[in-house]
N, C-alpha and C positions, 0 to 999 in steps of 0.2 A: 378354303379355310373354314372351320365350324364357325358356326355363331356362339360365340363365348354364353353369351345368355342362356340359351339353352343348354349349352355342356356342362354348365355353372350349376343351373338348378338340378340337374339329373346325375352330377358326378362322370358324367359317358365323358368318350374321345371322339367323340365320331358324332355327326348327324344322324344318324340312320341308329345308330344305340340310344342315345337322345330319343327318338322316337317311338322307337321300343317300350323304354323305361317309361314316359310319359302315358301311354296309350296304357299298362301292365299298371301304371299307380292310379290310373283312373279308375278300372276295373278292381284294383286292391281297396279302393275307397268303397265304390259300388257293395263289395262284399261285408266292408265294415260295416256300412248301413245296414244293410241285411240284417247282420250279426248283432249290431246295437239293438234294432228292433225287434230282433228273436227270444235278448235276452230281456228286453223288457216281457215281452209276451209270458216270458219262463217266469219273471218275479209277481206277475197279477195272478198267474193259473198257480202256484205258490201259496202266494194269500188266501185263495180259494181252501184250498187243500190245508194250511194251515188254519183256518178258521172255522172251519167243520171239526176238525182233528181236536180244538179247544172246546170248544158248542159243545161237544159231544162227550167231555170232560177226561180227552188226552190230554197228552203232554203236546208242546208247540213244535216238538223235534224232534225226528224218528227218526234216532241213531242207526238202527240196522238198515233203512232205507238210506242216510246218506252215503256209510260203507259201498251200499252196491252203486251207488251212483261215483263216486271215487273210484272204487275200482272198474266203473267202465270207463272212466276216460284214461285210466291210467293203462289200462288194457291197449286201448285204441291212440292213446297220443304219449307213452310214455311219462317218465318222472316230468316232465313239465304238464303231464295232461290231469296229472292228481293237484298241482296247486293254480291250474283254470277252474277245475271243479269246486274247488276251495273256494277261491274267489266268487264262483255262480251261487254256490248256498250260501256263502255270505250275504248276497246281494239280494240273495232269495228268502233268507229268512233271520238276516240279521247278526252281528254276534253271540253268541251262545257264551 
């Protein structure tokens, strides 16, 4: 008989799926950290590039640069990969 506790937490029927899942959402965390830290890393190297771009008496937001960045993830992750992009210059330079 499964241990209810762990079929509970994991949604499985089975031990061995339990274990699966467990081991695969450990590894999903590991990645988010990753990711968490990536995207910070992307909003400081940002500020860089935004703060020279002002210094230097641009404008804070380089419409044709976000274009290509939109259409890279939209390229590579489809319609949900153009409103991640979205979300990352937001976070990266703010509302506009």
């Amino acid at each position: 008989m499964p241990d209810m506790t762990v079929t509970e937490n994991t949604g499985a029927r089975t031990e061995e799926a339990a274990a699966l899942i467990g081991d695969a959402r450990e590894r999903v965390n590991t990645l988010d950290d990753r990711i968490i830290g990536l995207v910070q890393e992307r909003m400081a190297v940002s500020a860089v590039i935004q703060d020279a771009r002002i210094t230097s008496g641009g404008r804070r937001v380089n419409l044709s640069r976000e274009m290509e960045i939109l259409g890279r993830y939209r390229e590579a992750l489809g319609k949900p990969g153009t409103a991640l992009a979205m979300t990352l210059l937001e976070l990266s330079r703010g509302r506009v």
